[in-house]
C-alpha positions in Angstrom: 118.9 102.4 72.1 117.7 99.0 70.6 113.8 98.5 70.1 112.2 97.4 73.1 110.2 94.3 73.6 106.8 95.2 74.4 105.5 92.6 77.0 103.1 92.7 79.9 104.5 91.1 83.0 102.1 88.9 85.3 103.5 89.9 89.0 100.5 88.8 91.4 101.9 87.6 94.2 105.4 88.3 93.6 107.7 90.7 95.1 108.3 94.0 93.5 110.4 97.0 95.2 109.3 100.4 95.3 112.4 102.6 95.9 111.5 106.1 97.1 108.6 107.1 99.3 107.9 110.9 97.9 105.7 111.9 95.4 106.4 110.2 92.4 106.4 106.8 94.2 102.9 107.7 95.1 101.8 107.5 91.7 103.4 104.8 90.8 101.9 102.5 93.7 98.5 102.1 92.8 99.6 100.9 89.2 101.8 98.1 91.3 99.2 97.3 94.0 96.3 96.8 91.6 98.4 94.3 89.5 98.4 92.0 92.7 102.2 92.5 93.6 103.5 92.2 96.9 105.1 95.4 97.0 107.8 96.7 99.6 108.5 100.2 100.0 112.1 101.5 100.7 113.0 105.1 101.6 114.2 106.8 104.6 110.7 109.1 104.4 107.3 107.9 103.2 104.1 110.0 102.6 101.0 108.9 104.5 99.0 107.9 100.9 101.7 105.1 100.9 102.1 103.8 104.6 98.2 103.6 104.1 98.5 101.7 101.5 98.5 97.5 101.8 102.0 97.3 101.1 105.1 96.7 103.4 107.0 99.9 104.0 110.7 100.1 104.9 112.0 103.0 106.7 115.2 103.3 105.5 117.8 104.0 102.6 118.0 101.4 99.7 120.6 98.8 100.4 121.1 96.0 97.0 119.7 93.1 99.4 116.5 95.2 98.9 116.4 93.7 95.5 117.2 89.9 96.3 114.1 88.0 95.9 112.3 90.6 93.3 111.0 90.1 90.1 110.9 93.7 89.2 111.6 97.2 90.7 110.8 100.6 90.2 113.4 102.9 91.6 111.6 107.0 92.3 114.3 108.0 94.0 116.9 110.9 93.2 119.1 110.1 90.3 122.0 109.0 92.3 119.7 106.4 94.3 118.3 105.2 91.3 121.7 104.8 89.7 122.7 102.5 92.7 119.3 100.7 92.7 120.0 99.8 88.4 123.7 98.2 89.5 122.3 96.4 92.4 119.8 95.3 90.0 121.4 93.8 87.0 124.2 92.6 89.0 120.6 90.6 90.3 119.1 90.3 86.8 116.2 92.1 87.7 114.5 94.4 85.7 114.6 98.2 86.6 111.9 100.8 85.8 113.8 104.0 87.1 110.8 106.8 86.8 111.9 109.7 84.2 115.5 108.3 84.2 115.8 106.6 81.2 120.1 106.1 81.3 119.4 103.6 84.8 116.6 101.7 83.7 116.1 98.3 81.7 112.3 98.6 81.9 109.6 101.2 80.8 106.3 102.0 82.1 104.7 103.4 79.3 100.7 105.4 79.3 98.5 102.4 80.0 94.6 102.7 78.8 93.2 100.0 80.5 89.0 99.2 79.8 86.4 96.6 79.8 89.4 93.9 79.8 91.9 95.7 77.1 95.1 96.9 78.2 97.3 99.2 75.4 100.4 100.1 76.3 102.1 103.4 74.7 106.0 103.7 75.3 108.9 106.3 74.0 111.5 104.1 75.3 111.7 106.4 78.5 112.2 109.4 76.5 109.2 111.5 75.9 106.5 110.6 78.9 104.6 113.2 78.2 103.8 111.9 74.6 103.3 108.8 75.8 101.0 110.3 77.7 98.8 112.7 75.4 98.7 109.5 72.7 97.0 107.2 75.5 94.6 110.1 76.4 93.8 110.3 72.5 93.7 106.4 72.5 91.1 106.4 75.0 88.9 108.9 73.4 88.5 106.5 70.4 88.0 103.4 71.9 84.9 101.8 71.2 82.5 102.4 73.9 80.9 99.4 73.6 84.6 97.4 74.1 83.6 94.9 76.9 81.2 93.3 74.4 83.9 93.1 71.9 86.0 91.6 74.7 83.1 88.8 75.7 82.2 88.0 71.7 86.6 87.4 70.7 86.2 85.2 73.9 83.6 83.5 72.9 84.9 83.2 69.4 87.8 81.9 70.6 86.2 79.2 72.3 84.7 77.8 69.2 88.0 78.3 66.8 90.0 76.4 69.5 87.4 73.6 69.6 87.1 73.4 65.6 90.8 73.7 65.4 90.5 77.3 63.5 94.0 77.7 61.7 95.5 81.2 64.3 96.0 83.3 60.6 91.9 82.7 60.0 91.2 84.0 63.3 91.5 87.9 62.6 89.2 88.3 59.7 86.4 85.9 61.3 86.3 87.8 64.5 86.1 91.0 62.5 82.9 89.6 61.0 81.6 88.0 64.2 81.7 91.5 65.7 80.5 93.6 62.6 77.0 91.0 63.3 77.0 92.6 66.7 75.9 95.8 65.1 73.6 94.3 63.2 71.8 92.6 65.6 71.3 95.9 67.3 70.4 97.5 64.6 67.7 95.2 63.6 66.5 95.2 67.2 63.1 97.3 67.5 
């Protein structure tokens, strides 16, 4: 497989398909739902977590007009479904995140950390989700705990470089020293 392009895809307030309504989907929806999506559920049977959920449920099989309309789906069906749902979506140029079935997908979910702002991605192109997952557990645990103020100081910064016309290759190295006086300030605080 080629090397992915890592992006991060803005979809509040635009449609994204769920296919499958077991398990699996489950965990997948709150990811979806808290991105701001308008998520539609499609699958002949749906746990209760999800009809609860404020998303529109379909009860029935996928059919490709599911996908008309979508910006992005997520098929957590059974690898013949999710085989159908990745031809019904290329043929619509829509990207396909088919959960642990790398061969009928075009996107990846990868393990997210997401804190005080900062979103890191981890991905193994589909093929190793449970590395993914371990490195963004060991991500976490080194994280800064004090990131949110790193967050509100680069914003700041950014503010000022923008205004002063900061060449973009300056940038790094003064924000490393803008937040290296952040400890000093503390540390000189009584």
């Amino acid at each position: 497989m080629a090397d992915l392009l890592p992006i991060f895809l803005d979809v509040a307030q635009r449609r994204v398909v769920l296919v499958g309504g077991g398990r699996v989907a489950a965990a997948k929806l709150p990811s979806l739902v808290s991105t701001g999506a308008n998520v539609t559920v499609v699958a002949p049977e749906i746990r209760e977590e999800i009809v609860r959920s404020p998303v529109e449920v379909v009860y029935r099989g996928f059919e490709p007009a599911d996908l008309d309309g979508a910006w992005l789906v997520v098929a957590a069906a059974t690898p013949l479904v999710n085989a159908e749902v990745a031809r019904a979506a290329g043929e619509r140029r829509v990207f396909v995140n088919a959960v642990d079935d790398p061969a009928n997908a075009s996107a990846f979910m990868g393990g997210v950390v997401r804190r005080d702002g900062v979103t890191i991605a981890i991905s193994t192109s589909g093929d190793a989700p449970a590395l993914s997952g371990l490195l963004r557990e060991a991500l976490d645990a080194v994280l800064p705990r004090e990131l949110g103020k790193w967050v509100r100081e680069a914003r700041r910064q950014r503010v000022v470089w923008r205004r002063s016309r900061v060449p973009i290759e300056r940038r790094r190295p003064l924000l490393l020293r803008a937040l290296n006086r952040l400890y000093r300030l503390e540390d000189s605080r009584p």
